[in-house]
C-alpha positions in Angstrom: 3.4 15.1 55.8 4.7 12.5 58.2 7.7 10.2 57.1 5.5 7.3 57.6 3.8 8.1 54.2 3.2 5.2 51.2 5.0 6.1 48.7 4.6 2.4 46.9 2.6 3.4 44.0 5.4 6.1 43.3 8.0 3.8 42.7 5.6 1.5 40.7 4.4 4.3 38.1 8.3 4.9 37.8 8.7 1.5 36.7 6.0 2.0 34.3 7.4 5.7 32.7 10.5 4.4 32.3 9.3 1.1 30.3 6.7 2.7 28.0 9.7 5.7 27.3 12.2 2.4 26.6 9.4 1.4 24.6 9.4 4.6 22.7 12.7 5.0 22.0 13.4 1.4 20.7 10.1 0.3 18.7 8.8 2.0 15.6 5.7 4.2 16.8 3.3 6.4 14.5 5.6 9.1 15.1 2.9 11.9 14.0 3.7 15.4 15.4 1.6 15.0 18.4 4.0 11.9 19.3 6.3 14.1 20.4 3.8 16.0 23.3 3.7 11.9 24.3 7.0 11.5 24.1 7.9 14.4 26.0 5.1 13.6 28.5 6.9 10.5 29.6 10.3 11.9 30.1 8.7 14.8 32.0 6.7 11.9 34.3 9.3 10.3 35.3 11.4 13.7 36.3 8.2 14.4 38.4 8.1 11.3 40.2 11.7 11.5 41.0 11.7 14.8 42.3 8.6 13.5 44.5 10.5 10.5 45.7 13.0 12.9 46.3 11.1 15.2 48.7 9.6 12.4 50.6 13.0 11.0 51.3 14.1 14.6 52.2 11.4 15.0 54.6 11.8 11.7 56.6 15.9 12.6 57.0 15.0 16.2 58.8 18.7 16.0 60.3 20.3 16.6 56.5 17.9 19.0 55.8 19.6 21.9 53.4 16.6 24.9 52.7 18.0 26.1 49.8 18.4 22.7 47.8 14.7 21.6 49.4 13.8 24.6 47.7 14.9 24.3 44.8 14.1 20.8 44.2 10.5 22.3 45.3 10.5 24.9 42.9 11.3 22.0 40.2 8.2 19.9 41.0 5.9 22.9 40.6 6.9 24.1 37.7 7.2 21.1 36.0 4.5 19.6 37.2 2.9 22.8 35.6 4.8 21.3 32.1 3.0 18.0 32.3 -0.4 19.9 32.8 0.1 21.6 29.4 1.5 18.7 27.5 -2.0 16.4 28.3 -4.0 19.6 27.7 -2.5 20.2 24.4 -2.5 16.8 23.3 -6.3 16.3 24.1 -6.5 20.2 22.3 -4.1 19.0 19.2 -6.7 15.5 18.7 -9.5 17.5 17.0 -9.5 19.8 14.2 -12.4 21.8 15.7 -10.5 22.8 18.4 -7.3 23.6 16.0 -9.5 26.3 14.7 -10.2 28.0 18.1 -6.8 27.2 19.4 -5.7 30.9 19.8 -9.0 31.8 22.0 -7.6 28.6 23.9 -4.5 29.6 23.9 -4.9 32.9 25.9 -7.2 31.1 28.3 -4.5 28.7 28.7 -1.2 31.5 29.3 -3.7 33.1 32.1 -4.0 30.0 34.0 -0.1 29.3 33.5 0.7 32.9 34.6 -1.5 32.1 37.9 0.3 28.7 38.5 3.1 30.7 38.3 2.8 33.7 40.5 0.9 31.7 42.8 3.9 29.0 43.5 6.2 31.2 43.1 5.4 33.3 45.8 4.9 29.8 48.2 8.2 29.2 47.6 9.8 32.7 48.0 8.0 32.9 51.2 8.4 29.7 52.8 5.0 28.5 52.3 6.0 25.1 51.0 6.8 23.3 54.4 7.6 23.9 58.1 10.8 23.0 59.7 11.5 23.0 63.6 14.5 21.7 63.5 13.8 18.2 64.1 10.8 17.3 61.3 9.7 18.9 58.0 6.0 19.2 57.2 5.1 19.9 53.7 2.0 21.8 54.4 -1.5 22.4 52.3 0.6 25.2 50.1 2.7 22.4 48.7 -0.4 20.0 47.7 -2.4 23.1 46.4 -0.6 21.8 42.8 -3.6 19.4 43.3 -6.0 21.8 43.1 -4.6 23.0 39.8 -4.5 20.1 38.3 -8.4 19.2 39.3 -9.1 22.7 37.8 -6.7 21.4 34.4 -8.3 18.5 34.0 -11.6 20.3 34.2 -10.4 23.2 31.7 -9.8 20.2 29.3 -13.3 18.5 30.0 -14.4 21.9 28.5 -12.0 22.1 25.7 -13.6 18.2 25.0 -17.1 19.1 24.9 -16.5 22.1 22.6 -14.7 19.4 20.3 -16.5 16.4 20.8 -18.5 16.8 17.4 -15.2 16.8 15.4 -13.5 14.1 17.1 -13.5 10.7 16.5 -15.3 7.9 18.3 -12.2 6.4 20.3 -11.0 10.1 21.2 -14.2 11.0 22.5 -14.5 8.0 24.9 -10.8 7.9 25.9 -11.1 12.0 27.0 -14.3 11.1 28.4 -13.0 8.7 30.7 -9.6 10.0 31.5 -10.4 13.8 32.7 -13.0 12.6 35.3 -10.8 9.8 36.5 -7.8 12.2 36.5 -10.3 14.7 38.5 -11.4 12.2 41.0 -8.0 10.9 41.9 -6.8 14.4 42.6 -9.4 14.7 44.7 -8.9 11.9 46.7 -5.1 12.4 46.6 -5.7 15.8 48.5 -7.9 14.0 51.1 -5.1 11.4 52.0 -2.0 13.5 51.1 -0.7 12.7 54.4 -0.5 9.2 54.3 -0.5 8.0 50.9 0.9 9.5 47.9 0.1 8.7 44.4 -0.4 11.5 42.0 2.3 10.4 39.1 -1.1 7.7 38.4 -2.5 11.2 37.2 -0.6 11.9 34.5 1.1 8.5 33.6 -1.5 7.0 33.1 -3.0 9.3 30.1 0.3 9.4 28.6 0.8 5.5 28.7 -2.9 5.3 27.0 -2.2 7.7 24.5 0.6 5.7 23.4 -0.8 2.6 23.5 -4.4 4.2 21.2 -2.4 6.2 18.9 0.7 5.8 18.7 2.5 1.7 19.3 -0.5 0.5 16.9 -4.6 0.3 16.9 -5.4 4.0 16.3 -4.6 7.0 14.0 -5.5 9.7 16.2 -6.9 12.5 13.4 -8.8 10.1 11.5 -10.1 7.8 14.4 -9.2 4.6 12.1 -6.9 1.7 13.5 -4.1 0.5 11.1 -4.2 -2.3 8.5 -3.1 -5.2 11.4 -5.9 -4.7 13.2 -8.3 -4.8 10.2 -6.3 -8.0 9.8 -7.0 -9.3 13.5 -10.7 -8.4 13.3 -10.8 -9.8 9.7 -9.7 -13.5 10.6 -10.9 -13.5 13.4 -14.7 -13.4 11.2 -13.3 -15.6 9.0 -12.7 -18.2 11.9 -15.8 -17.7 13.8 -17.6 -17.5 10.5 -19.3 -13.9 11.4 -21.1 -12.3 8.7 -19.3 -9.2 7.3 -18.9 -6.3 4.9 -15.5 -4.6 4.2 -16.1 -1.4 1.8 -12.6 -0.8 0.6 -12.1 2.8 -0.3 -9.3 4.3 -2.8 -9.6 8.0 -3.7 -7.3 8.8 -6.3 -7.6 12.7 -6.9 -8.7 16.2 -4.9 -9.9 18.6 -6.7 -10.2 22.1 -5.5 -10.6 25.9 -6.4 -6.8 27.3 -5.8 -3.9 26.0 -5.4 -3.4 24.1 -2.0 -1.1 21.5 -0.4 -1.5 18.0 -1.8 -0.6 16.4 1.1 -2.8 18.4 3.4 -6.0 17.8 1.3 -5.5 14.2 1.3 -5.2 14.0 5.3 -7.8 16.7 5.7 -10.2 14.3 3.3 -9.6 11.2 4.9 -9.7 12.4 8.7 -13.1 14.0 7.5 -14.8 11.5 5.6 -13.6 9.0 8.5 -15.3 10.6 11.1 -18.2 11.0 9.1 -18.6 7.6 8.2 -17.8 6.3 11.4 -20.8 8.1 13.2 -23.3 6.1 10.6 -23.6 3.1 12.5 -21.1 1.7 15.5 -21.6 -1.5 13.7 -19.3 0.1 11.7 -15.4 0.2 12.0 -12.3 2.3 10.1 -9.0 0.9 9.2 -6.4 3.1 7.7 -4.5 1.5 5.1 -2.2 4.7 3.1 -3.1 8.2 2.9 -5.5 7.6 -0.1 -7.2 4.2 1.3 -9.0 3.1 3.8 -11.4 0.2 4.6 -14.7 0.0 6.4 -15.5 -2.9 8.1 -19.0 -3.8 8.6 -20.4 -6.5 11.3 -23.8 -7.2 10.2 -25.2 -9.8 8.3 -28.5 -8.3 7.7 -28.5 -7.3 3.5 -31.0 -4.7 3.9 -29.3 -2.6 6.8 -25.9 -3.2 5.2 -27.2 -2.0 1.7 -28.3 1.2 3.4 -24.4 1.6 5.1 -23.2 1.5 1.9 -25.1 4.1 0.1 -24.6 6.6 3.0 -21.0 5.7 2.6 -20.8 6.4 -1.0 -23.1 9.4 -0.6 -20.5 11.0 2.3 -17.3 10.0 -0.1 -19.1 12.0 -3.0 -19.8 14.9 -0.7 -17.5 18.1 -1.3 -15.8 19.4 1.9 -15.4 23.0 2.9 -11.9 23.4 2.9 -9.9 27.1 2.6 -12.9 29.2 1.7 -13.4 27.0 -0.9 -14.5 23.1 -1.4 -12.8 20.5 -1.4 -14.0 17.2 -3.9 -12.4 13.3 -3.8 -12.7 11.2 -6.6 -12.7 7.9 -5.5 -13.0 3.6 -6.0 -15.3 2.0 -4.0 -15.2 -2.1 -3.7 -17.9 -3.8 -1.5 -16.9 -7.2 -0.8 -19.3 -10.0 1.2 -17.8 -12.4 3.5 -17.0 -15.3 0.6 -15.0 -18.3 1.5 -12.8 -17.6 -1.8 -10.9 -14.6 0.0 -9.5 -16.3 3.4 -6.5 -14.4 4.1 -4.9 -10.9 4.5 -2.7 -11.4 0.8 -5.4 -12.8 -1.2 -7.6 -9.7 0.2 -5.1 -7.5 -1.0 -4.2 -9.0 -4.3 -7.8 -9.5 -4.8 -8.3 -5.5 -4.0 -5.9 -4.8 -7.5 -7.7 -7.2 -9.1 -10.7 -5.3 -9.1 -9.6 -1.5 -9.3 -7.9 -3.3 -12.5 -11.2 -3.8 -13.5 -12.8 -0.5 -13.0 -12.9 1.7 -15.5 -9.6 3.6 -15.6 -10.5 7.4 -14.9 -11.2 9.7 -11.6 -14.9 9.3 -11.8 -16.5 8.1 -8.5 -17.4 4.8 -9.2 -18.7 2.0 -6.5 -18.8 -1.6 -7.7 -20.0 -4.4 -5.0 -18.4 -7.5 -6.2 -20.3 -10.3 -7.6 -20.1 -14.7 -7.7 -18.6 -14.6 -10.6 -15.6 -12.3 -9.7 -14.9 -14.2 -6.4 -14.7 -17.1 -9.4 -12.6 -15.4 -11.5 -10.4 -13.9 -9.2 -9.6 -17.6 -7.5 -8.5 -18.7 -10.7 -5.9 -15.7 -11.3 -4.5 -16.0 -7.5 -4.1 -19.6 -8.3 -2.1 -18.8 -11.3 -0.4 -16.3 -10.0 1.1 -18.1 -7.0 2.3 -21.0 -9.4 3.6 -18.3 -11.8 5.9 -17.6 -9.0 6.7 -21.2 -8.1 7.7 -22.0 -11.6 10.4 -18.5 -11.0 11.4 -19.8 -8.1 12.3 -23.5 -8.9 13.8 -21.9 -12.5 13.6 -25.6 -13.8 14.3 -25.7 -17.3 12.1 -29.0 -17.9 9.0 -27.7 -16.0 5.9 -30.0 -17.0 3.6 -27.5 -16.1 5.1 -25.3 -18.6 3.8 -26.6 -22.0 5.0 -25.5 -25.6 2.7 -25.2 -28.9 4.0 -23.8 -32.5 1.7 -22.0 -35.0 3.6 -23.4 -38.5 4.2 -20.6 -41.0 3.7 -20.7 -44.8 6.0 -19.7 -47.1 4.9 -17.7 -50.1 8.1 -18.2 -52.4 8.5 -22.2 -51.7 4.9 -23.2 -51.1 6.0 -24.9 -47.5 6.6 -24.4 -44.0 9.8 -22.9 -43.4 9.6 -21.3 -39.7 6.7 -21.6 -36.9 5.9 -19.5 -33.7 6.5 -21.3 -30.1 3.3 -20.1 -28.3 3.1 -20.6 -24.2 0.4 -22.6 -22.6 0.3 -23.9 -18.6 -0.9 -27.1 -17.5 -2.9 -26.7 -13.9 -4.9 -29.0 -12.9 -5.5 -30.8 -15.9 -6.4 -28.1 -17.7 -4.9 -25.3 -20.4 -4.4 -21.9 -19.4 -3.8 -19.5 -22.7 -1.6 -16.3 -22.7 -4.2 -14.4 -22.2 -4.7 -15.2 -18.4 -1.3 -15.2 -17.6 1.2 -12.9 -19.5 0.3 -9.7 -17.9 0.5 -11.5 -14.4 4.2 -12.6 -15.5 5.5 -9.4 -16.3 3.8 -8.2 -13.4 5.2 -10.9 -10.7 8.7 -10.7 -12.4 7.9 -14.3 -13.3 8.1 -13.8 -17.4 11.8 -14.5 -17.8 11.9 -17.8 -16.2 8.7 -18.9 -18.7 10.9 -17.2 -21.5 14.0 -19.4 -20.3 12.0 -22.7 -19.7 10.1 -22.6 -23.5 13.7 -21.6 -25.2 14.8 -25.0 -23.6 12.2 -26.5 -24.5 12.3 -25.4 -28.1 16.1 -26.2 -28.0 15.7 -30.1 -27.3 12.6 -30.2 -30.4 15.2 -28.1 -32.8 17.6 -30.9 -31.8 14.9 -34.0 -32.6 13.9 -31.8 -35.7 17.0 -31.2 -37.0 18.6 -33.9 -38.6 15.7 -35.2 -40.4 13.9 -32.3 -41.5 14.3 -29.0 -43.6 13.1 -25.8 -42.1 14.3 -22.2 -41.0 14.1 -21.9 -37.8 11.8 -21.3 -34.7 10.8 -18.0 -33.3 10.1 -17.0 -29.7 8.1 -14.2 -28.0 10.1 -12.2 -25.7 8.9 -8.9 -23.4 10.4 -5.5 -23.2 10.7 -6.4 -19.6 13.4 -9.5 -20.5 15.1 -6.8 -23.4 15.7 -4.1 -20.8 17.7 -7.3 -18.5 21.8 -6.3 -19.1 21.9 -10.2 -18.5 19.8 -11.2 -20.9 22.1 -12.2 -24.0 24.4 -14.2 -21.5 21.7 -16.2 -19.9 20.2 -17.4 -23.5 23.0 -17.9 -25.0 24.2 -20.5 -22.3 20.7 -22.1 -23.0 21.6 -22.4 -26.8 25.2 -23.3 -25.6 23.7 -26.0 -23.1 21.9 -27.9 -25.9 24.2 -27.1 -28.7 22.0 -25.7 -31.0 23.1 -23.1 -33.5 22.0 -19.7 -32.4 20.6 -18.9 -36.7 17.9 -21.4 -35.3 16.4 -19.4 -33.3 14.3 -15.9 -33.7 12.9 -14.2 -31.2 9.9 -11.5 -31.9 9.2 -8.3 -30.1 6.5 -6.0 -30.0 6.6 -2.3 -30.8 6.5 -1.0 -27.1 10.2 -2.8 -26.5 11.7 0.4 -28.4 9.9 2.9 -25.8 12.1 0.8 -22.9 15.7 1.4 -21.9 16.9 2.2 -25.4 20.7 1.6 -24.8 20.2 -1.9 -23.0 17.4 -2.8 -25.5 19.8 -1.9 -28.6 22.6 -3.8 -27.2 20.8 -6.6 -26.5 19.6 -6.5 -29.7 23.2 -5.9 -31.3 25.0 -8.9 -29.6 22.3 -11.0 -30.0 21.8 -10.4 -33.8 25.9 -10.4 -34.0 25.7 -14.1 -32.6 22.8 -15.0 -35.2 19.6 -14.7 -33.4 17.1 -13.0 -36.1 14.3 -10.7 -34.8 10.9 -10.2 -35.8 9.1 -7.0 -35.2 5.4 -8.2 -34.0 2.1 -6.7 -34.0 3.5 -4.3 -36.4 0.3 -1.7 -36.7 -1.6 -1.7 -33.4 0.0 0.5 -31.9 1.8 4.1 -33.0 4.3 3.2 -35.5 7.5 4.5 -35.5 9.4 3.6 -39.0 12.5 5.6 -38.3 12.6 3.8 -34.4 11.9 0.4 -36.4 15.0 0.9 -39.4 17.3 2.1 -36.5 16.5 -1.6 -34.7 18.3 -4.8 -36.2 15.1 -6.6 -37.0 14.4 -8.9 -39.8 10.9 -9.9 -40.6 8.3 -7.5 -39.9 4.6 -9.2 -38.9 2.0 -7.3 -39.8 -1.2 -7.6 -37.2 -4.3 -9.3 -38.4 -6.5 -6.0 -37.7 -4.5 -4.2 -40.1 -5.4 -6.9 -42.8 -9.0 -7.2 -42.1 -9.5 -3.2 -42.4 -7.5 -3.4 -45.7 -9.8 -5.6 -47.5 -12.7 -3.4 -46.8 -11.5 0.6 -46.2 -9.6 1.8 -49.0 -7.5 4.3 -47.9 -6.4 1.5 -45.6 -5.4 -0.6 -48.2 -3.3 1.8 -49.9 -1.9 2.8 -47.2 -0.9 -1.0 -46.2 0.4 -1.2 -50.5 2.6 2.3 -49.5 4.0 0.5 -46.2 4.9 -2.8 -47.6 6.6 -1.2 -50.6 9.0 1.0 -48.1 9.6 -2.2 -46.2 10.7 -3.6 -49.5 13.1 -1.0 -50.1 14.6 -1.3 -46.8 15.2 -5.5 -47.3 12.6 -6.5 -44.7 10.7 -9.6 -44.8 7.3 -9.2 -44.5 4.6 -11.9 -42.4 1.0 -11.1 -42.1 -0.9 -12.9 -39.3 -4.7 -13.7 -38.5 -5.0 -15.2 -42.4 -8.4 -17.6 -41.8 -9.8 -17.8 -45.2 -9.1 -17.6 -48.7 -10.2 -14.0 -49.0 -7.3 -13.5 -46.6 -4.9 -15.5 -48.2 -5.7 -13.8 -51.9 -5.0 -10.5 -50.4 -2.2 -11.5 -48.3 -0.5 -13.3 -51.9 -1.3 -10.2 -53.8 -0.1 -7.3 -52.0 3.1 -8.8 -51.5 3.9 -10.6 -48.2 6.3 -13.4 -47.8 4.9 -15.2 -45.5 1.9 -16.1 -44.2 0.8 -17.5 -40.8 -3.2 -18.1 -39.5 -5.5 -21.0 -39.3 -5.9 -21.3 -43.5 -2.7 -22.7 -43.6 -2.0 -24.4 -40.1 -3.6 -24.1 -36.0 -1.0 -24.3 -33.4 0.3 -28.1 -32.7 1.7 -29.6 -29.5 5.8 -29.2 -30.4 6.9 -32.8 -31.3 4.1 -32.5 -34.3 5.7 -30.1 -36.1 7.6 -32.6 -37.6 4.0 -33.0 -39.6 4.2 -29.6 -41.4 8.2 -29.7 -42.5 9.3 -31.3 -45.3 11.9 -34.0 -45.2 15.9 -33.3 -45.8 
């Protein structure tokens, strides 16, 4: 080599290593196991190219020249030259299970070629085969550059491990090993023919390690699997939605894996979805992956033709449903499969995901493979629930006490003893746009969305202000409230009503709030003093839905409640089973005992009513006797002081 060689493209691969390895060190890659060959890779690259830099500037200041150091610094290239061979070849080998399984054959194949490398340059450098010096000039001669030649025969060892694997890998794998092993081979090629004038071999193994970083590990691709990560699904799915491109997604959640013996959980989940990935993958290459958790993933189809995608669909339920050999055994995945049409309904990446719950809430609930492709009518349905769900979370947000768009009913309740109304029950209703939305559409989403306090808060104030018009003028009991075993597990929840009550200065016997069975199952010591404070400051509790569920007496006598209201399922089967009714006579004459006061709800007739009279209740609240009434008209069902 003359000291007139280029070493420009040196210096600007340098640049490169050392910001993709900043890269890696201060982002957040997929740090997967093979990460660390990549990672590994880069530090070794740029070692290599400064050790190359190193003996280029050695060689064009021959004056300096010290043999031993020259020979050690070219003992240093070699060998870890050699260390960058094996870290591509057993990060291509470590990308496809197939090749896992034959590793050890590789393996061997792999420790003879090393041992060569090594005896061969080893003996160069012993010997002084590396370079010539006269004194006046160094020549590295074609002993030195025969590294080239074992890294064109490297690159072609991996070519071969590729096509052995190529069945097993997935799509973006196969093309990215495709394309880098001949380019690899062809620039080592033509590095040997121009060594002398032009050196740029750290472009041979840079390069790979910079694209396997930027595949599989900074973002688009899981390397196993073959799928790309949920923000590119999101990147490919707007940009559909923009360029209003006909699509598919098939959205995919297994939720068990079932197999003979007892094997790693977390290994047949990655086995299963790397498997059934590449397997659905090579169906059509209209069709693409996306890796959402280690149970989910999505397929994403781009086609607009019904009858092709109908026949994607079933081949991708038929492969999910497949068993897998796995261990000498086979490995089964139950799964949920949602097909979803482009619809104008679902626009963005949180309503697609809010809308994917939405539906797996609607499947049935058990680990039988089960595909449903989503219909008009749930696209309808669905808008509706996002739209209450994200003012659900307005309303919590703003916390305003006087919310218009949170509106308050009361069911009036008949008492037995007097013949009037004494009490009635505040029922919840939202106004949006112009329209009433019952309890039934948006209870579960409160408790879910954390937004069920806030409507809790806003109806008590509102129920406050009416006990406060009511009070002066008419004769009645008091007004009872629904609250969740989400609010009676809160440790702040007695001081934030009380400074409700406080606020509007009405007097806490005024107010009764009911609970349902399932608030006993909760936190039992932050339930219980809830309860205890509450009931020591006057607030009176009812015990709701008393029967639908698995009773507890001993749970319900240990619990400061006052009224218990019995469920209007358990009075309908009464009147015509029996055993039920005596049952329902044994139960209301232990309540008795025990001082409870005893409501019965869902009373719509006057065969109802009779039985309801008879068998003992106190009070008695259903449409015989009143329908729920905006608030200010309840002043219509209580009698005057």
């Amino acid at each position: 080599m003359n000291y007139d060689v280029n070493i420009i493209t040196e210096y600007v691969f340098l640049v490169i290593a050392i910001l993709i390895l900043t890269a890696m060190i201060y982002t957040k890659p997929r740090r997967t196991r093979i990460y660390h060959i990549d990672c590994a890779g880069m530090v070794m690259s740029v070692l290599q190219i400064v050790l190359s830099i190193t003996i280029i500037g050695i060689t064009r200041e021959p004056e300096e020249f010290d043999s031993i150091l020259f020979n050690i610094i070219c003992a240093l290239f070699m060998f870890n030259y050699l260390i960058i061979l094996n870290l591509i070849f057993n990060y291509v080998l470590l990308l496809s299970p197939e090749l896992k399984i034959k590793f050890r054959y590789i393996m061997i194949t792999e420790l003879i070629y090393d041992l060569g490398y090594c005896i061969y340059m080893g003996y160069g450098i012993l010997a002084g085969k590396m370079y010539a010096y006269d004194g006046t000039s160094i020549i590295l001669t074609d002993y030195f550059y025969s590294y080239l030649i074992f890294g064109i025969l490297d690159s072609l060892y991996s070519w071969s491990t590729w096509i052995i694997g190529r069945r097993n890998m997935s799509r973006i794998v196969k093309i990215g090993v495709a394309i880098l092993s001949p380019l690899d081979t062809i620039l080592l090629m033509l590095q040997w023919y121009v060594r002398e004038t032009c050196v740029f071999s750290s472009a041979t193994y840079v390069f790979p390690f910079v694209i396997f970083y930027i595949l599989f590990h900074s973002n688009p691709y899981n390397e196993i699997a073959g799928c790309q990560n949920e923000y590119s699904f999101e990147t490919r799915f707007l940009d559909a939605i923009y360029l209003h491109k006909k699509y598919t997604i098939i959205y995919v959640k297994m939720t068990q894996f079932r197999v003979d013996g007892e094997i790693d959980f977390y290994n047949q989940r990655k086995y299963a979805l790397s498997t059934k990935s590449r397997q659905i993958e090579h169906v059509s290459i209209k069709m693409h992956n996306y890796i959402i958790s280690d149970k989910e993933f999505i397929v994403f189809i781009k086609s607009g033709e019904k009858d092709k995608v109908q026949g994607y669909v079933e081949q991708v339920y038929n492969i999910l449903a497949e068993g897998l050999p796995y261990k000498n055994s086979v490995l089964h995945t139950d799964f949920k499969m949602l097909v979803m049409e482009n619809t104008p309904y679902v626009n963005n990446m949180h309503m697609l995901k809010v809308f994917y719950d939405y539906m797996i809430k609607k499947m049935h609930n058990n680990y039988e493979n089960e595909k449903y492709v989503c219909k008009d009518k749930d696209y309808e349905q669905f808008k509706e629930e996002y739209a209450i769900e994200n003012m659900l979370v307005d309303i919590r947000n703003k916390m305003d006490l006087e919310d218009e768009r949170v509106i308050c009913y009361a069911q009036p309740i008949y008492s037995i003893s007097t013949g009037t109304f004494r009490t009635a029950e505040a029922l919840m209703r939202l106004k949006m746009d112009g329209r009433i939305i019952y309890p039934d559409k948006f209870i579960e989403l409160a408790e879910h969305n954390g937004c069920i306090h806030a409507l809790t808060c806003i109806i008590l104030n509102k129920v406050c202000k009416e006990i406060n018009e009511l009070a002066n003028t008419y004769d009645f009991d008091a007004i009872t409230i629904n609250c969740s075993t989400v609010e009676m597990e809160d440790e702040n929840l007695y001081t934030e009503l009380m400074k409700i009550l406080n606020d509007n200065k009405v007097a806490s016997s005024k107010i009764r709030l009911e609970l349902t069975e399932s608030t006993m199952s909760g936190n039992y010591e932050i339930v219980s003093e809830n309860m205890r404070k509450l009931n020591q400051a006057g607030v009176k509790f009812y015990l709701d839905d008393f029967g639908t569920g698995y009773s507890n007496l001993e749970r319900i006598v240990s619990f400061p409640f006052m009224t218990i209201k019995f469920d209007k399922s358990i009075l309908y089967r009464a009147i015509s089973d029996s055993t039920m009714n005596d049952l329902v006579d044994g139960i209301v004459s232990i309540f008795k005992k025990k001082g409870f006061v005893l409501l019965v709800e869902g009373v719509e007739n006057e065969e109802h009513s009779k039985y309801s009279i008879d068998h003992g209740f106190d009070y008695i609240q259903g449409y015989k006797y009143a329908k729920p009434v905006q608030l200010e008209k309840l002043s219509e069902y209580f009698s005057k002081k």
